[in-house]
KEKOLTI-400338 format. One record per residue: chain; x, z, y of N, C-alpha, C in turn; residue in three letters. Coordinates in pm, whole numbers. Layout:
SITE   unit       nx       nz       ny      cax      caz      cay       cx       cz       cy   code
SITE      A        X        Z        Y        X        Z        Y        X        Z        Y    Ala
...
This chain:
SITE   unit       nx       nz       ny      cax      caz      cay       cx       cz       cy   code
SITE      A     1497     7003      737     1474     6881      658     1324     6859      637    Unk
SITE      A     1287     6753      610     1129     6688      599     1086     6698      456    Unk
SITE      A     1000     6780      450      921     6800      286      865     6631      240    Unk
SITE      A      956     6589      160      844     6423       91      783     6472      -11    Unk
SITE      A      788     6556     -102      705     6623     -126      630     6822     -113    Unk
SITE      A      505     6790      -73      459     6906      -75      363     6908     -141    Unk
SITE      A      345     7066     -241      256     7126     -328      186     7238     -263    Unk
SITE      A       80     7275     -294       22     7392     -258      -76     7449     -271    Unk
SITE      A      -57     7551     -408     -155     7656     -438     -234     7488     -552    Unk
SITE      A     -145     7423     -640     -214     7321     -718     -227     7362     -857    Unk
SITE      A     -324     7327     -856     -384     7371     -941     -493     7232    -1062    Unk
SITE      A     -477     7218    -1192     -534     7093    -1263     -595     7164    -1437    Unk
SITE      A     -729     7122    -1374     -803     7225    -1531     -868     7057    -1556    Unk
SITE      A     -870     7085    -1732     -941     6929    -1821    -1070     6974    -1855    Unk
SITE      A    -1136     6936    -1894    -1279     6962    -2009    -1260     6858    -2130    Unk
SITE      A    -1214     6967    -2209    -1213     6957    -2381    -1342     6918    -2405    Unk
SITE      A    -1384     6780    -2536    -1523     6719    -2604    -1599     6830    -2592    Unk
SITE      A    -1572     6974    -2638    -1675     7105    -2648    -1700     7104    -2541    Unk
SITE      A    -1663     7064    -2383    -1708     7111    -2264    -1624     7237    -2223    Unk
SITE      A    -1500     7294    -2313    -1445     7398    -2256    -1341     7351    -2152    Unk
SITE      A    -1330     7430    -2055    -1205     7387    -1917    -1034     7463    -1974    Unk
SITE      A     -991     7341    -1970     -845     7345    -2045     -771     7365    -1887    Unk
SITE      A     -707     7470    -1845     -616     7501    -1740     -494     7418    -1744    Unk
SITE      A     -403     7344    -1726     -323     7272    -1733     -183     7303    -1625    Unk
SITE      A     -189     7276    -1457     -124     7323    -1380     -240     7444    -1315    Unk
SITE      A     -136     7579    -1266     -167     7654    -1193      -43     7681    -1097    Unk
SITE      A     -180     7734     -954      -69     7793     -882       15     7739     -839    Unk
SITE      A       59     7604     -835      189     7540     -820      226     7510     -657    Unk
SITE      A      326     7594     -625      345     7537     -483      557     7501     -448    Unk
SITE      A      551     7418     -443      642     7366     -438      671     7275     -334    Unk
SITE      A      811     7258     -240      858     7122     -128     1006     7058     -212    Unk
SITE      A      976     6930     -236     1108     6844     -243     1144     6806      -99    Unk
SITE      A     1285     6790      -63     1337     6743       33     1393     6590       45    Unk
SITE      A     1396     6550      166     1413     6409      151     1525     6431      123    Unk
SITE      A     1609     6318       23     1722     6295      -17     1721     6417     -136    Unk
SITE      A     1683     6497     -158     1704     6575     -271     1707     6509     -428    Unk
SITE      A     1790     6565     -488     1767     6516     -632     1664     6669     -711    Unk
SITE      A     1547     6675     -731     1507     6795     -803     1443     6789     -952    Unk
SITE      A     1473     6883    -1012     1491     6838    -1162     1351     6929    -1231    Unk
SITE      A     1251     6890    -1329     1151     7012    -1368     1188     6994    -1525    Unk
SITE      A     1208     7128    -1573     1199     7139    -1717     1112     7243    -1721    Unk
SITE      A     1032     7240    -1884      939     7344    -1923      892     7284    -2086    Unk
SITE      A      856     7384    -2140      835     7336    -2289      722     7206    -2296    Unk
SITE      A      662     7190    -2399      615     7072    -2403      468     7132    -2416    Unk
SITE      A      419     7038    -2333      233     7078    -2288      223     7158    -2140    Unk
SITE      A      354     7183    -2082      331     7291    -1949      262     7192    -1865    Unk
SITE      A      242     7060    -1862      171     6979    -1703      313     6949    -1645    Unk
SITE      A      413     6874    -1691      502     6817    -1589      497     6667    -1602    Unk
SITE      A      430     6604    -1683      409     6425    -1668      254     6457    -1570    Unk
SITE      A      154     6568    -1583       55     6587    -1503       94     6617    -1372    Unk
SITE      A      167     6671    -1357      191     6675    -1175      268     6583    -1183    Unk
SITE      A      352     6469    -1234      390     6319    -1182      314     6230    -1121    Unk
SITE      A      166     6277    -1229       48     6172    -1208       13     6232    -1107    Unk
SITE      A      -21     6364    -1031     -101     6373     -900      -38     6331     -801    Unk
SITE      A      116     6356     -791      198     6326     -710      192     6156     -642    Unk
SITE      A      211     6116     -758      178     5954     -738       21     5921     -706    Unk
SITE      A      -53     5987     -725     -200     5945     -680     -263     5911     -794    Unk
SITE      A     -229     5929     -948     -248     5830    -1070     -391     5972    -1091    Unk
SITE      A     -361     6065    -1075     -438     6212    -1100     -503     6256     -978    Unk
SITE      A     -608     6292    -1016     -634     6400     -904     -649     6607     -951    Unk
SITE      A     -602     6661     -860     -560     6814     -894     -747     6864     -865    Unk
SITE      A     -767     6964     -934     -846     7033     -950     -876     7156     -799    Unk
SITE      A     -794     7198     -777     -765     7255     -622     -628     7254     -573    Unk
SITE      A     -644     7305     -458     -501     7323     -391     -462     7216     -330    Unk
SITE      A     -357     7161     -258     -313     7074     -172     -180     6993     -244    Unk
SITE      A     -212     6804     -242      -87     6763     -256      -32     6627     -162    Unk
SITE      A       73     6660      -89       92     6573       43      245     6512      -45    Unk
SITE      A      243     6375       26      349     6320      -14      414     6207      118    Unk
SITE      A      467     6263      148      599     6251      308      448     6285      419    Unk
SITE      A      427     6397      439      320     6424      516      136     6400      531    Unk
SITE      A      129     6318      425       -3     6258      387      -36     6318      242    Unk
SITE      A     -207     6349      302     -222     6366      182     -262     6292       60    Unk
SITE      A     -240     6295      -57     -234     6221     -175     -448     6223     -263    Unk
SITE      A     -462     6111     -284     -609     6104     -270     -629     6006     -328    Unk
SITE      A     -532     5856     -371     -519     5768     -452     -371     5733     -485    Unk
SITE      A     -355     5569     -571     -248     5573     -591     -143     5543     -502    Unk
SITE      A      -40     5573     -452       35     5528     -335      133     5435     -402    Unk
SITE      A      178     5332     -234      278     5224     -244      444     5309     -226    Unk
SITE      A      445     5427     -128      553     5435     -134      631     5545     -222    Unk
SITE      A      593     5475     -364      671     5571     -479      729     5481     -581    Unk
SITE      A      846     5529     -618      840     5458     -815      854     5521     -874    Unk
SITE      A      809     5468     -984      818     5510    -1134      864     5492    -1236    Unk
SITE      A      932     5610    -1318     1011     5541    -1450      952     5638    -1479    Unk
SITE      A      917     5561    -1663      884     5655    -1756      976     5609    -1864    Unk
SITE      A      885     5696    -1997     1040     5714    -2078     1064     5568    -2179    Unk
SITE      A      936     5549    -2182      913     5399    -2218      932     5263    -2063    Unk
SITE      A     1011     5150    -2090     1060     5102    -1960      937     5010    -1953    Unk
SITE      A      872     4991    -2042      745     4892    -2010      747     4794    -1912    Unk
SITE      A      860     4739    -2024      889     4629    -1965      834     4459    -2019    Unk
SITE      A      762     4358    -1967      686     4267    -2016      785     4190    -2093    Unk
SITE      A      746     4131    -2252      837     4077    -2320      855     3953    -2249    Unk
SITE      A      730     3883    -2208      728     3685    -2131      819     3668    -2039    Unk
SITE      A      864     3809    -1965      920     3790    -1821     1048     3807    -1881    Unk
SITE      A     1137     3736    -1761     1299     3813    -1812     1334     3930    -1694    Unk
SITE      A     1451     3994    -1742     1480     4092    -1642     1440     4053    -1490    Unk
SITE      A     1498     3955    -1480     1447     3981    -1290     1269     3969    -1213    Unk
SITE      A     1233     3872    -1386     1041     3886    -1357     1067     3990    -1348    Unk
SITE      A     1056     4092    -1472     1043     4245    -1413     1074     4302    -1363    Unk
SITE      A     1191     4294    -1279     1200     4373    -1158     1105     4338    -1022    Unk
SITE      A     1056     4212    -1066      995     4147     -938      840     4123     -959    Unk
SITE      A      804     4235    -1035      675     4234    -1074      549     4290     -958    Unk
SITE      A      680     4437     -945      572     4545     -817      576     4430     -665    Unk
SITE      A      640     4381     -594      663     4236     -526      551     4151     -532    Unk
SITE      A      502     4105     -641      378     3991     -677      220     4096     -676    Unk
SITE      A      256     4227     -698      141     4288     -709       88     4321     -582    Unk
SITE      A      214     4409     -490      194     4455     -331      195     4340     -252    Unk
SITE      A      224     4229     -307      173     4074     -198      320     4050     -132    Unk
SITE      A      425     4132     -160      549     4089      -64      594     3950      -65    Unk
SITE      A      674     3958       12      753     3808       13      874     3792      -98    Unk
SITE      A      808     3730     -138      920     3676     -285     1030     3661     -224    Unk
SITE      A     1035     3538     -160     1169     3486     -128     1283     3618      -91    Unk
SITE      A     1228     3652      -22     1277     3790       84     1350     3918      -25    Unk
SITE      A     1245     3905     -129     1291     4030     -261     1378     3984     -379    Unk
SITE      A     1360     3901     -366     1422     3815     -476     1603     3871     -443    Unk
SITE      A     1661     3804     -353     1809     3880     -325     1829     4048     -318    Unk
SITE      A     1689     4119     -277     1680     4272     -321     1695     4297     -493    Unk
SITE      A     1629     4237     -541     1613     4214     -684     1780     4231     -761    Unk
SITE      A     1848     4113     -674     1964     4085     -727     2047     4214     -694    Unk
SITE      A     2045     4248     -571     2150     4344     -549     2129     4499     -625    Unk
SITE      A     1989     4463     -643     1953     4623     -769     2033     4568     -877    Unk
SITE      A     1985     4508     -917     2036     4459    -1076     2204     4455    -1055    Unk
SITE      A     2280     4466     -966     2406     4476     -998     2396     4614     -938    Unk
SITE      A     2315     4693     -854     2375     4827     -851     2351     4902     -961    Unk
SITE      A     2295     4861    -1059     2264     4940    -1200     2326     4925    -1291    Unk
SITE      A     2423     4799    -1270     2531     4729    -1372     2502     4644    -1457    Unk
SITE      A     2341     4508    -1457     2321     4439    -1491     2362     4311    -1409    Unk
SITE      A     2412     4306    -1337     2477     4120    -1259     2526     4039    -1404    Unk
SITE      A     2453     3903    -1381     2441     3831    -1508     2330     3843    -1620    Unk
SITE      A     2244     3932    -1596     2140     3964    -1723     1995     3907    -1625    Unk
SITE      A     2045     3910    -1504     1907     3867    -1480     1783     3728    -1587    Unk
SITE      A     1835     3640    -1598     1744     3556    -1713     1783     3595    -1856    Unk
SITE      A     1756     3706    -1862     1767     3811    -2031     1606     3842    -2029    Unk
SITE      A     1592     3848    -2182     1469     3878    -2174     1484     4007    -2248    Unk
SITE      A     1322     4090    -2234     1400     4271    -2292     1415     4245    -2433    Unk
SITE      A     1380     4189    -2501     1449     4161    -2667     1582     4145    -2663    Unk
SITE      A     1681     4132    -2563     1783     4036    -2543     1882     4177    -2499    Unk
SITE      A     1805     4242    -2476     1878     4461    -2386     1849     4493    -2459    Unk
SITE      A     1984     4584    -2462     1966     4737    -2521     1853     4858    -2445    Unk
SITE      A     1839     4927    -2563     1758     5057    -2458     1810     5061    -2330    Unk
SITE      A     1911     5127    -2332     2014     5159    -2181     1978     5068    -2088    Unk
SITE      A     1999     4925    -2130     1990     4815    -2004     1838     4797    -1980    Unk
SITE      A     1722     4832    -2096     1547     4791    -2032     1565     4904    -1919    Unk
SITE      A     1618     5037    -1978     1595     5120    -1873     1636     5133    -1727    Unk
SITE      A     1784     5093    -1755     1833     4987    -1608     1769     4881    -1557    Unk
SITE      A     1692     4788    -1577     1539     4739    -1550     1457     4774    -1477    Unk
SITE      A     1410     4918    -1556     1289     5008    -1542     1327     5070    -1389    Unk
SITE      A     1439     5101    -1385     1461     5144    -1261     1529     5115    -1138    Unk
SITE      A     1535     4994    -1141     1574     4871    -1019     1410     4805    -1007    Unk
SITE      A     1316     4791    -1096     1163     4787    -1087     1107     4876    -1004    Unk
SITE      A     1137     4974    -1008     1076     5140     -948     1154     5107     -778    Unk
SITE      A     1239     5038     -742     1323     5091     -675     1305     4937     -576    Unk
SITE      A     1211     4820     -585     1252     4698     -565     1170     4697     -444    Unk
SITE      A     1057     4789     -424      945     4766     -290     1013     4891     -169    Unk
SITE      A     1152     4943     -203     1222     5057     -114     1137     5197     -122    Unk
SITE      A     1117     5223     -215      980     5321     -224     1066     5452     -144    Unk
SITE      A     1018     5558      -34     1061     5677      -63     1113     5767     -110    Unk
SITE      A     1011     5780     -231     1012     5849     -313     1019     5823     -471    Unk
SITE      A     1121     5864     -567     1138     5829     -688     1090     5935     -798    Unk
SITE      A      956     5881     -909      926     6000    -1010     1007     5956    -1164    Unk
SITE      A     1039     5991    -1168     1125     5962    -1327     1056     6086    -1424    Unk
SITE      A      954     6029    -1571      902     6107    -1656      965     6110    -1773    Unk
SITE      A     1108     6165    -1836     1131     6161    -1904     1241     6043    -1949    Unk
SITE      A     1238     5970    -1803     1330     5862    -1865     1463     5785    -1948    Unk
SITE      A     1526     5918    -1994     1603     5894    -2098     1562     5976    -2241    Unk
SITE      A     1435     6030    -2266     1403     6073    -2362     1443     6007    -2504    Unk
SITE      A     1394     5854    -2527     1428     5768    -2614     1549     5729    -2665    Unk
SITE      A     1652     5788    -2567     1819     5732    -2631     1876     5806    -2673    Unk
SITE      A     1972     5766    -2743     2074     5815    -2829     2173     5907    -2665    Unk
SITE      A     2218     5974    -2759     2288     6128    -2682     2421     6067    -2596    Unk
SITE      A     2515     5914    -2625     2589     5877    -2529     2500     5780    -2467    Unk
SITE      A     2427     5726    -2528     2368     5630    -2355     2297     5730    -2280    Unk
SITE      A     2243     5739    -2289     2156     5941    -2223     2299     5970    -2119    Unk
SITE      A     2401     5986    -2191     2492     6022    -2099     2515     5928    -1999    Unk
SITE      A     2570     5815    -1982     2559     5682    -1944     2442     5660    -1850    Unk
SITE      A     2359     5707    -1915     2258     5679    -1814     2209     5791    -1675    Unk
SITE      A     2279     5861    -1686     2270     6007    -1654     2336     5903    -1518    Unk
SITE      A     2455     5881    -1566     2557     5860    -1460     2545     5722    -1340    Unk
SITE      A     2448     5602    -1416     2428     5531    -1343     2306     5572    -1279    Unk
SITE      A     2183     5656    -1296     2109     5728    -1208     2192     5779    -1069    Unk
SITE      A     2263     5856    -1090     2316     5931     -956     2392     5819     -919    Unk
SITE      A     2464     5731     -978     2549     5610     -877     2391     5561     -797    Unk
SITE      A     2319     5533     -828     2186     5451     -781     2154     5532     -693    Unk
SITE      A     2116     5658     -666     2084     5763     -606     2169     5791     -510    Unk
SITE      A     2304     5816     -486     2386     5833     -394     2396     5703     -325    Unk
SITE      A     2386     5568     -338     2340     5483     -259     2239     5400     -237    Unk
SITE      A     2174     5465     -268     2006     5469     -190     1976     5577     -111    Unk
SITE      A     2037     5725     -138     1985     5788      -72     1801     5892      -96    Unk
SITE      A     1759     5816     -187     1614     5818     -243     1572     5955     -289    Unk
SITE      A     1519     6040     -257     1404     6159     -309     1404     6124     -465    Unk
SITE      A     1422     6221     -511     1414     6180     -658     1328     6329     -737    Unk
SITE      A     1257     6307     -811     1171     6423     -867     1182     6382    -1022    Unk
SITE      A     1255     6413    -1085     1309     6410    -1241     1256     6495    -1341    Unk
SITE      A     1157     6460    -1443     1117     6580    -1572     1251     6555    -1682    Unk
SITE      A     1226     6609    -1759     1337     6641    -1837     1318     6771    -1938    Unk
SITE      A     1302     6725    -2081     1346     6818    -2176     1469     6946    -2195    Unk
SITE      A     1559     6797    -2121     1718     6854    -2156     1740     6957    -2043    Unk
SITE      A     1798     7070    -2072     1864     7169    -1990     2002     7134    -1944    Unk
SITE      A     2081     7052    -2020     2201     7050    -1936     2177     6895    -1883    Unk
SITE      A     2144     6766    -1950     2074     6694    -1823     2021     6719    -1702    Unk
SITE      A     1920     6842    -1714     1844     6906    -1571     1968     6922    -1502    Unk
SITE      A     2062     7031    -1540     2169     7071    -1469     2287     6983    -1391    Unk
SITE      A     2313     6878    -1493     2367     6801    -1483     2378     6714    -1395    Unk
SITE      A     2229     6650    -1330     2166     6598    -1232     2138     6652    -1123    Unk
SITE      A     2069     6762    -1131     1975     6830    -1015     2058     6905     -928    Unk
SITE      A     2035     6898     -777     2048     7006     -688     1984     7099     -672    Unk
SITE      A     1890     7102     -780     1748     7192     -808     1730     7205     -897    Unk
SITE      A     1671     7270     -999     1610     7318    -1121     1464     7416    -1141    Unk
SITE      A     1377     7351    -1115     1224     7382    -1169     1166     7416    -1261    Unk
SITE      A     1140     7518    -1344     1172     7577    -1456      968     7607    -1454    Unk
SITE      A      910     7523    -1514      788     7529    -1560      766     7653    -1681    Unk
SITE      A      618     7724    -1682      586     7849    -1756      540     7745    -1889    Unk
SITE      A      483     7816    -1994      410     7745    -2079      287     7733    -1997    Unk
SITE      A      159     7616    -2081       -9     7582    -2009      -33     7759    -1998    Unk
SITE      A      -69     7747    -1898      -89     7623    -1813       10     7669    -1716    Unk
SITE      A       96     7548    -1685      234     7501    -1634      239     7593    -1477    Unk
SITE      A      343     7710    -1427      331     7724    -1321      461     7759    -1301    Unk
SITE      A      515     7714    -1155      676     7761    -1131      737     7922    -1178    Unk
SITE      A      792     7901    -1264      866     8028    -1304      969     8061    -1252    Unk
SITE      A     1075     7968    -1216     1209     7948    -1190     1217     7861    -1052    Unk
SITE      A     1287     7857     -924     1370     7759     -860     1464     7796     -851    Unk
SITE      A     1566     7731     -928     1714     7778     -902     1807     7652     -790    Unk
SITE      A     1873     7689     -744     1947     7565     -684     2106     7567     -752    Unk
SITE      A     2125     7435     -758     2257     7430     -859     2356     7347     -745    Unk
SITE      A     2491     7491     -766     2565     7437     -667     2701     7382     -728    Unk
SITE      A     2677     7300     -777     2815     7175     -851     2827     7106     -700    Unk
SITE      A     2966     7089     -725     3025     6952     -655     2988     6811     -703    Unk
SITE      A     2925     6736     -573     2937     6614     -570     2999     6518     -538    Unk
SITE      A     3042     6416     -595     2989     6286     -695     2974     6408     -792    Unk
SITE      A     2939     6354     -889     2903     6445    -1043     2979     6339    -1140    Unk
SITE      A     3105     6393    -1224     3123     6304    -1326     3115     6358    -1450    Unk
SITE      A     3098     6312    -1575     3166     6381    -1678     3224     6539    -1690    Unk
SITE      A     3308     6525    -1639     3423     6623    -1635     3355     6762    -1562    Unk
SITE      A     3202     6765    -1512     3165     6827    -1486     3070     6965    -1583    Unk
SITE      A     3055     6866    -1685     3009     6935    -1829     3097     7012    -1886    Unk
SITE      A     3183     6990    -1839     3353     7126    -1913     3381     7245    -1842    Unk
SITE      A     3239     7225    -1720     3295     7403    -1593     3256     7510    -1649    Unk
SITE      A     3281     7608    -1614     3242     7753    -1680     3098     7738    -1602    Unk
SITE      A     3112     7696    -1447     2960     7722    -1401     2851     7673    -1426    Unk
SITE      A     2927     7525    -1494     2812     7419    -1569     2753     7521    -1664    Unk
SITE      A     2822     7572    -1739     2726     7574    -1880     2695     7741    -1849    Unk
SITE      A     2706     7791    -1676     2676     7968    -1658     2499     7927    -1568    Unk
SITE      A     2540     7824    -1561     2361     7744    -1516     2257     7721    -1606    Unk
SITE      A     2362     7658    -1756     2261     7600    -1819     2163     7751    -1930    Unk
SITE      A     2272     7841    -1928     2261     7946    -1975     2123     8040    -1909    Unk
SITE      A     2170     8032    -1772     2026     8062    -1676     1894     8007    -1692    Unk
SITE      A     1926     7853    -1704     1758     7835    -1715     1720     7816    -1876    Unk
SITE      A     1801     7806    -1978     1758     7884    -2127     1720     8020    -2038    Unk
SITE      A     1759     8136    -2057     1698     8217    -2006     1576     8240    -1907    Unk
SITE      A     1537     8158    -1819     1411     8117    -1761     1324     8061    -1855    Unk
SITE      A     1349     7981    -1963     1279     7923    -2049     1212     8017    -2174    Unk
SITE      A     1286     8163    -2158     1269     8261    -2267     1356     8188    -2396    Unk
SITE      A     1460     8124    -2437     1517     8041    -2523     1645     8139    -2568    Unk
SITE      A     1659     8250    -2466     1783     8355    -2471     1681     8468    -2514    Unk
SITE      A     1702     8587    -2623     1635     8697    -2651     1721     8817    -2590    Unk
């Protein structure tokens, strides 16, 4: 299989107002596979919204190597999207402006995206909301937005930072589930952060288990659930003999 993403030997130090060098990512060498769903959890401050940003080109790494579908990464690139946990989404526009925002920016052909537009917005389960404006959605649906936006220029590769952080514990679920419907027909590379341990699990064919700062792979586990993934998958003994594992990678088990 073809690495869309490759890491290697990455490494990202800051300079604190005093002038001291704050280590952030180390060491990090890591390959996502095309079509992979891979999931990173690690406590909070390890560098996992920081390696989103190098990945995408938004950062640059301090040393080490970062290629993304064979090229290396050096600014911001066209063939990625992005969801973060906020859907930042423009209040003036209605849903389908914002989906058809990245379109007006990369110069595409409207006409041409415009029916792409539409067919996202019903693969996410908005058909009919298109002239809604985000005052007009729930969390759940900006974020269904947020990620038919990410998804409208055919990007490669998909970074999601946290993107159900903000919701309540059944849309989170909900949303869990229209991710992988979106994902199993697209097909799309997906590189997912995540707080949650049984979300990680829940999702991922992978599990990336970040150290504390400065952030370096502790863990790759591969998680072997059956796919489609529904619900009913949170009730296996192996579900929760996974989620148990990476608490334990996390040091969260004594």
């Amino acid at each position: 299989m073809n690495s869309v993403i490759l890491l290697r030997d990455l490494a990202k130090d800051y300079q604190s107002v005093e002038g001291i060098t704050v280590p952030a990512l180390q060491n990090i060498t890591l390959a996502v596979q095309q079509g992979e769903f891979a999931v990173i959890v690690g406590p909070s401050g390890c560098g996992k919204s920081t390696l989103l940003r190098i990945i995408a080109g938004l950062d640059r790494q301090t040393t080490g190597e970062a290629k993304v579908s064979g090229k290396e990464v050096s600014r911001p690139i066209s063939d990625v999207g992005i969801v973060f946990q906020d859907p930042l989404l423009m209040a003036w526009r209605t849903t389908i402006g914002n989906v058809m925002l990245p379109v007006e920016i990369l110069r595409l052909d409207r006409s041409r995206y415009r029916s792409r537009a539409l067919d996202l917005l019903k693969l996410v389960g908005l058909a009919g909301f298109e002239n809604r404006y985000p005052q007009e959605l729930s969390g759940g649906m900006q974020q269904r937005v947020a990620i038919a936006r990410a998804l409208i220029h055919d990007p490669s590769l998909l970074l999601m930072d946290e993107p159900f952080g903000a919701l309540d514990e059944i849309t989170r679920e909900q949303m869990a589930l229209v991710l992988l419907h979106v994902w199993e027909e697209t097909g799309k590379t997906v590189l997912f952060v995540t707080h949650s341990i049984a979300e990680a699990v829940f999702l991922g064919d992978r599990v990336v288990v970040l150290s504390p700062r400065p952030g370096t792979v502790r863990e790759n586990t591969a998680v072997d659930l059956p796919r489609p993934r529904t619900g009913q998958i949170r009730g296996l003994q192996k579900y929760t003999e996974y989620c148990q594992i990476i608490r334990e990678r996390l040091g969260l088990i004594a």
